[in-house]
C-alpha positions in Angstrom: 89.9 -16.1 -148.5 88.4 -14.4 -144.9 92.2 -13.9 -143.2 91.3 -13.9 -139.5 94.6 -11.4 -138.5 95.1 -7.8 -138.7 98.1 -6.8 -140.7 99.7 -6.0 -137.8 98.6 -9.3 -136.4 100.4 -11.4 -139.6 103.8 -8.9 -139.2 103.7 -10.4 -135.5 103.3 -14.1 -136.7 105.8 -13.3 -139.7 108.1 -12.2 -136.9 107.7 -15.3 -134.7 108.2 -17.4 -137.7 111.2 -15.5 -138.8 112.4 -15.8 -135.0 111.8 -19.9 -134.9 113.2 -20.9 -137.9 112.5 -24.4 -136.7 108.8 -23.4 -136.9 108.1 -25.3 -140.8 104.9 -23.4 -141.8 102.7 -20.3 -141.2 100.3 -21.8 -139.6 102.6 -23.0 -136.6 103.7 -20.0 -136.1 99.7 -18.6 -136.2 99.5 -21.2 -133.4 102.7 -19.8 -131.4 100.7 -16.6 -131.6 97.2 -17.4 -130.6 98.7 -19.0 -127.7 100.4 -15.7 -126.9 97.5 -13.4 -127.2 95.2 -16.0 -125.8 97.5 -17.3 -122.5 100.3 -14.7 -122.3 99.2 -11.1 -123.6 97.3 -10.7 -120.2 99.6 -10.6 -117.9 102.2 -8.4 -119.9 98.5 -6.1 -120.1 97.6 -6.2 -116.2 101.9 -5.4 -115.7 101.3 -2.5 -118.0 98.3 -1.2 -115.4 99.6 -1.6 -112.5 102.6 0.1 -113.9 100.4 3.1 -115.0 99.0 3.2 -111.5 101.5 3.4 -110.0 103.2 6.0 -112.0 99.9 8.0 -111.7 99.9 7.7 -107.7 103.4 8.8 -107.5 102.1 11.6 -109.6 99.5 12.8 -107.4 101.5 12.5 -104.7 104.4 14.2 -106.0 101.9 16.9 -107.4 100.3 16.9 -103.8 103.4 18.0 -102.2 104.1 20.8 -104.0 101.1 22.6 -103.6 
């Protein structure tokens, strides 16, 4: 059978089952995290950018500075 998630995909939705122990099967708790990854993952990803930016520009300014 073709399993559509990484290992490291399945330890995610293992961990979100194990989390919602309300959630009653496997596939529920696929759903919980396609939903994630499809609706949520991209704004934790462009936090994570601007983040890095920022950090960067602060760099180059700090770096700027001292020269």
């Amino acid at each position: 059978m073709f399993n559509r998630f990484s290992k490291e995909q399945q330890q995610i939705i293992q961990f979100i089952q194990d989390f919602f122990l309300e959630v009653p099967s496997k596939f529920a708790a696929e759903r919980v995290f396609d939903f994630i990854k499809e609706s949520v993952a991209i704004h934790f990803y462009n936090i994570g950018i601007l983040d890095a930016h920022a950090a960067v520009l602060s760099h180059s300014r700090h770096s700027m500075m001292n020269c």
